[in-house]
N, C-alpha and C positions, 0 to 999 in steps of 0.2 A: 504493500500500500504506500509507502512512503516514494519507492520510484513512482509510482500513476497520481502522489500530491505532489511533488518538484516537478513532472511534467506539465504540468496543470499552468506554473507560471512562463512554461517554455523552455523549463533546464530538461532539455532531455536525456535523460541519463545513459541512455543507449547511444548518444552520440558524445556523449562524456562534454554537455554542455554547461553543464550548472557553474566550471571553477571559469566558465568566460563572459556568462549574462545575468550573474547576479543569482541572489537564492530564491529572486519570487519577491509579492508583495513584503513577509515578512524580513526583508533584507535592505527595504527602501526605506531611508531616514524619513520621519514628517516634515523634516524641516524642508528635505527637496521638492516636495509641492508646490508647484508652478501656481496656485492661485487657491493657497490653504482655506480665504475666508469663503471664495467663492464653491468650494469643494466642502461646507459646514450647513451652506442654504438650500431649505426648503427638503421634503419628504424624497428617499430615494436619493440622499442627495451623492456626489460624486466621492469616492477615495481613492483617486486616481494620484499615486505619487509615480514621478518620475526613477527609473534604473538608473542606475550610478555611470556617469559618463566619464571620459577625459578631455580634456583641450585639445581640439584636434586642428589641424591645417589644413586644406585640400588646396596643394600648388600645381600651379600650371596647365589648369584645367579650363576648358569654353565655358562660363555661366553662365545661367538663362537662371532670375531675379526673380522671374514668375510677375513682378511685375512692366513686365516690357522691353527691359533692357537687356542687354550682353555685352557680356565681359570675354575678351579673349584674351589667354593665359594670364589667367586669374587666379588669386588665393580666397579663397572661404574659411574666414577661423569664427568657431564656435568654443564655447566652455559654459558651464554651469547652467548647462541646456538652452543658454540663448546664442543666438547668431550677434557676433561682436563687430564682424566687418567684412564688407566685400567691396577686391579691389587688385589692383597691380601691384606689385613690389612690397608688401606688407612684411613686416618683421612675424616671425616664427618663432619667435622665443618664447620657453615654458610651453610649446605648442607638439603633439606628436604629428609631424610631417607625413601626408599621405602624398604621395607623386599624382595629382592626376594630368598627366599630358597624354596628349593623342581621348582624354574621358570628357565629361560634361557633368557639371552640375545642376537639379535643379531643388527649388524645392518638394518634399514630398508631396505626391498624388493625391488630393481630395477625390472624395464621390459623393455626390451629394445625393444621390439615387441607389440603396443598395437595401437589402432584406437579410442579407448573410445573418446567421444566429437566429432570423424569426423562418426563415425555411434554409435550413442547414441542410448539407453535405452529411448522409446519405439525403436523396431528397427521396422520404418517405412521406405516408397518411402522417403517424405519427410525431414528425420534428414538423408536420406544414400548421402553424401558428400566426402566419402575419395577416390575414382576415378575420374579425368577428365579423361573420356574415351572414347576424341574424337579426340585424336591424339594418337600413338604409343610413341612419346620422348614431355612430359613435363615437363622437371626441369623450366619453370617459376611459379608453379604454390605451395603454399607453404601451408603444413596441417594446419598451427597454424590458415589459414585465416578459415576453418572450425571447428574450436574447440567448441563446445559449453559447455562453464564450469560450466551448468546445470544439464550434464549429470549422474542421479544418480550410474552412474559405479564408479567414483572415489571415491563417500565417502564409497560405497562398498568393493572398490581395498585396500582402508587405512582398513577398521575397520573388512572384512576378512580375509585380505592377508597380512597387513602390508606392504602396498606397499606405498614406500615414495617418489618415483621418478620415470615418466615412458618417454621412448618416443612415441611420437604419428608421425606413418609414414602414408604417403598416399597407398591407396592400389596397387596391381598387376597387374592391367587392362595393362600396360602400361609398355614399356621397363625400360625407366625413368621419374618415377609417381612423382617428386619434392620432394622440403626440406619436411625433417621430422623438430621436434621441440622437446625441454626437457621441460617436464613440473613439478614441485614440486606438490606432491600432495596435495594441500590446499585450500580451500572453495576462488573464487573469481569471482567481476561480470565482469571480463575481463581476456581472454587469456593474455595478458603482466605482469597479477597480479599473473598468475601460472610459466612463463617462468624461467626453472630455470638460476639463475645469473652466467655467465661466461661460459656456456654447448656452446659447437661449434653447430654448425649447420650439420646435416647429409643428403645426396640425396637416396632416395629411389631408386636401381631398380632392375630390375624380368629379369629372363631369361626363357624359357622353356616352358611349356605350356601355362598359361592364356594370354601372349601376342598373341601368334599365333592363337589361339582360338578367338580372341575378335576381332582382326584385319583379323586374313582370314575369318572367318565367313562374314564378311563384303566386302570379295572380294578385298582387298588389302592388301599391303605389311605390314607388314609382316604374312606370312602363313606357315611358314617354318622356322626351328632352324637355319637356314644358312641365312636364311631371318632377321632372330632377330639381329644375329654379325652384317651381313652387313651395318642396319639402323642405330646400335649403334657405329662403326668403322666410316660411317660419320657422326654421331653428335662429336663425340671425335675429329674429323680432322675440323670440321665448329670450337669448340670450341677451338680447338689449333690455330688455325687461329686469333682469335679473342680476346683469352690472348695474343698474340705476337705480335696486334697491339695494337692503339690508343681505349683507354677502355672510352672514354670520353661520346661516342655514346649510351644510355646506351640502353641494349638489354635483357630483363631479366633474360630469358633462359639460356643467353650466359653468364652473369653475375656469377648464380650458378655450372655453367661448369668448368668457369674460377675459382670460390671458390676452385672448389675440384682439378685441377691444379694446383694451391697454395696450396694446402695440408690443409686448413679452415675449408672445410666442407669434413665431412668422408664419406665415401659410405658403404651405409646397403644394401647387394644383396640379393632379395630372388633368389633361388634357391634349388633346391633338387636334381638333380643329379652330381655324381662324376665326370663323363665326361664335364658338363656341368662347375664346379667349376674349373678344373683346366683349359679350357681354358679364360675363364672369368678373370681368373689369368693374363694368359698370356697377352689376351687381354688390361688388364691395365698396364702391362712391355712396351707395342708398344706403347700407347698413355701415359705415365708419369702421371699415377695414381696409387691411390691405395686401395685396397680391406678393407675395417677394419674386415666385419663381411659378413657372409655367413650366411640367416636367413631362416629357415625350415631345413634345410640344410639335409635331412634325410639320404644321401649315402654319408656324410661325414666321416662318419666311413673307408673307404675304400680309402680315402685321406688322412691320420691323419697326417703322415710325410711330405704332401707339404704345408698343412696348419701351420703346428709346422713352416718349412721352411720359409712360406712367413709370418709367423707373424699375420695369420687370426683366427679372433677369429668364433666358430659356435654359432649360438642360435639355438636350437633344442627345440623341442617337447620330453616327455618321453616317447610316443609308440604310437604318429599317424601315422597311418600307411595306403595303400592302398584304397587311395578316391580318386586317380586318377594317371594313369598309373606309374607318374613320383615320385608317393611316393611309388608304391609297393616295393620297395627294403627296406623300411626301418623299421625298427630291435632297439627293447627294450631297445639292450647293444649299442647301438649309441654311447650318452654321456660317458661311459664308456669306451670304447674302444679308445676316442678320447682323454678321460684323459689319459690311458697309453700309445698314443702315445707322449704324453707331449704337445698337441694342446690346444688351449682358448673351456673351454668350459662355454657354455651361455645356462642355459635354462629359454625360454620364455612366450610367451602365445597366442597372437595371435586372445584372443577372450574375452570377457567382465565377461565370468566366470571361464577359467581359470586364470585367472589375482587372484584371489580371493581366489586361491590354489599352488602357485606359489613352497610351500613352502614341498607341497604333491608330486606335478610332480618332482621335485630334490630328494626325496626320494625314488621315486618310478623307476626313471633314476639311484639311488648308488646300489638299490634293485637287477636291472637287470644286475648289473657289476656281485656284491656277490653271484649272482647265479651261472657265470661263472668264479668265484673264484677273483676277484678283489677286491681286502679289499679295499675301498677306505676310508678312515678318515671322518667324519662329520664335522668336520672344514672345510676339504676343500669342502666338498658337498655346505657349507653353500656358500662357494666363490662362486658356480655359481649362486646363486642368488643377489649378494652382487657387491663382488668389481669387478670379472669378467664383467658382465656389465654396471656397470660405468667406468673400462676400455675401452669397446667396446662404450662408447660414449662420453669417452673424457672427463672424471668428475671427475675420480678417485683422482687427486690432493684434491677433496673437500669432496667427498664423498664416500660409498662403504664399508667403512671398521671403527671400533672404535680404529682410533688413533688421540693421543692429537693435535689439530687444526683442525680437520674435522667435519665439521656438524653435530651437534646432530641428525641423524636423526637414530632412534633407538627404537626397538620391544624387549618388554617385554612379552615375550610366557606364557603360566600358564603350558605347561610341554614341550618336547624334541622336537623342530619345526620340527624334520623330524619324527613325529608321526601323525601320520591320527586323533587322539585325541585330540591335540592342536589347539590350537587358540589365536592369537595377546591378549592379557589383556589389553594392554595401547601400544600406540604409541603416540612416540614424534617425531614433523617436527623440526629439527632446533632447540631444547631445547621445545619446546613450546608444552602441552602435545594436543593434537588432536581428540584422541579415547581413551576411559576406558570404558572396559565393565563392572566396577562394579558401574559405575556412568552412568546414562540413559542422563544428562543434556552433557555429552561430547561424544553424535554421532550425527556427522553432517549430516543436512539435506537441500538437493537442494531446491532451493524455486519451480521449479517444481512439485518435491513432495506434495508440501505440499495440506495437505487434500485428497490424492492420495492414495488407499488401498497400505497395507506396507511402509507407510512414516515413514523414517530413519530405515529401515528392517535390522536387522542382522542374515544372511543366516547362 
């Protein structure tokens, strides 16, 4: 039992990793708690301490800032889990010197679209958790209580995709399918031990077809797109009601409502159609809310300028397209077209392997612009995986991007991350390195896994 509890934080003992990634939660100081007070608030709340890191250096490497810029043959020094400076000729003193020449830095991979832990790897009946889909509107009902942070996606998400931060929403069954959750991508035997510290809280909801399908198939309300506004215009009017009294009662549902009327917790909509987005817009003008992100969003292309307008960022897909009525309309140059209209563009994943290529789909999304003659910069390609979506979840102040006081959280490429050739080398959480694929002892492994054909697999 004690090897399947150290596995649990990622020491896996079969790969003799414990004497190089730390012992586990029980091994992390409190005091390295990147945002101790904010990690003390509210129910559920986060104990997510940081793995014990060193000052590290990455010299002579391309960086991509995440937000916009590039650096050629550059140094990146980190320590005490923040990023200290990025730049040419920097002193390396007190620093342990990583070579990267001929590599690429960026910062690590946000998702802002991902279910890992509420339908985990195996994908059975059993682990499928991220719909209560027996009501049309459940904001009481919250993804973090299905996480399972066994699930071998995540040390997958880190050591193929570089994925350092994701959020997990619940699924589309449902108009409004409850809080989503930010989670750090780190080996722990509790959802509070992955929460990232100080991330708002997000409400999942869907418009369009899977509600009306799941709900009329069942012979009620909603079975009809006019059916969908309706039920959601009176949850919005019960929940106006209900901030503007005596909040003392407490009511869960109406708790989360009342969040996003305070403007606390953000709203991630899925949606795919254009028609569909900009009344959804409107819709939150009437009830005094507001939109942060439109997620699938595939005919967002065709709204760029009311999105630019209202300040909504898209998470998109690079060319899903046509698997069901409401995505037929959507077109390669999507993400592209939305950058020149100057709109938030976010691309996502939505599934437990593209999570793990995060870094191929934004290349393949700049690919379909330059075909249509839009030079778009790989700096900024690298933003929509980066600081665009921890924009779209309210992180950005901490993370996203490699500037001095933000979170070491940071992917060291072996060549140009927007090359189908590439592959994460080393990633660091928070200073603290996590994944080296030139060392077998630093890839974490689920204690599910273990003894499991391909335990600690690197796809």
């Amino acid at each position: 039992m004690l090897v399947r509890s150290l596995a649990t934080f990622g020491c896996a003992i079969a790969l003799g990793a414990c004497s190089t990634m730390g012992g586990g939660d029980a091994s992390r100081s409190a005091a390295s708690s990147p945002s101790s007070a904010s990690a003390a608030d509210g129910p559920y709340a986060s104990t997510y301490e940081r793995f014990p890191g060193r000052p590290t250096a990455l010299v002579g490497a391309t960086v991509y800032d995440g937000a916009g810029q590039r650096f050629d043959n550059a140094t990146v020094l980190f320590r005490d889990g923040e990023v200290v400076e990025v730049g040419q000729g920097l002193a390396t003193d007190g620093y342990d010197v990583i070579d990267g020449s001929g590599k690429f830095v960026t910062p690590g991979v946000i998702d802002i679209h991902s279910h890992l832990g509420d339908y985990p790897t195996p994908s059975v009946q059993a682990h499928s958790d991220g719909n209560e889909a027996t009501s049309p509107t459940t904001p009481e009902v919250w993804a973090e209580h299905s996480v399972w942070p066994q699930d071998p996606g995540f040390s997958r998400a880190l050591a193929n995709g570089g994925v350092t931060a994701l959020q997990i929403l619940p699924g589309s069954a449902n108009l409004t399918g409850g809080r989503s959750v930010t989670l750090k991508n780190v080996a722990s035997r509790t959802v509070q031990g992955m929460k990232f510290p100080g991330a708002p809280y997000g409400m999942k909801m869907a418009c369009g077809e899977n509600p009306k399908r799941v709900y009329g198939g069942r012979g009620r309300m909603p079975s009809t797109r006019m059916g969908n506004f309706a039920v959601n215009r009176q949850m919005w009017l019960d929940a106006k009601a209900y901030a503007a009294g005596n909040r003392s009662r407490r009511d869960l549902a109406k708790e989360t409502l009342a969040g996003v009327l305070d403007g606390d917790i953000l709203i991630h909509n899925h949606c795919y159609r254009a028609d569909e987005m900009a009344l959804v817009m409107d819709m939150a003008k009437e009830m005094g809310y507001k939109v942060t992100a439109f997620h699938h969003a595939v005919e967002a292309y065709k709204i760029g300028d009311l999105l630019r307008e209202n300040d909504v960022c898209s998470a998109v897909w690079a060319d899903w397209y046509g698997f069901k009525m409401e995505s037929y309309d959507g077109i390669p140059e999507n993400a592209s077209l939305l950058w020149k209209a100057g709109a938030c563009v976010v691309i996502h994943s939505d599934d437990e392997n593209g999570i793990q290529r995060l870094n191929q789909e934004a290349a393949k999304a700049q690919a379909a612009g330059r075909r249509m003659g839009l030079d778009i910069p790989d700096a900024e390609v690298i933003g929509w995986i980066t600081l665009n979506p921890a924009r779209a979840m309210g992180i950005d102040a901490m993370t996203g991007s490699l500037e001095p006081g933000k979170m070491a959280d940071v992917v060291l490429w072996n060549g140009d991350p927007l090359s189908v050739y590439s592959r994460p080398e080393k990633v660091w959480v928070d200073g603290a390195l996590l994944y080296d694929a030139l060392d077998r002892k630093r890839r974490p492994v689920s204690d599910f896994e273990l003894g499991q054909p391909g335990e600690g697999d690197v796809k």
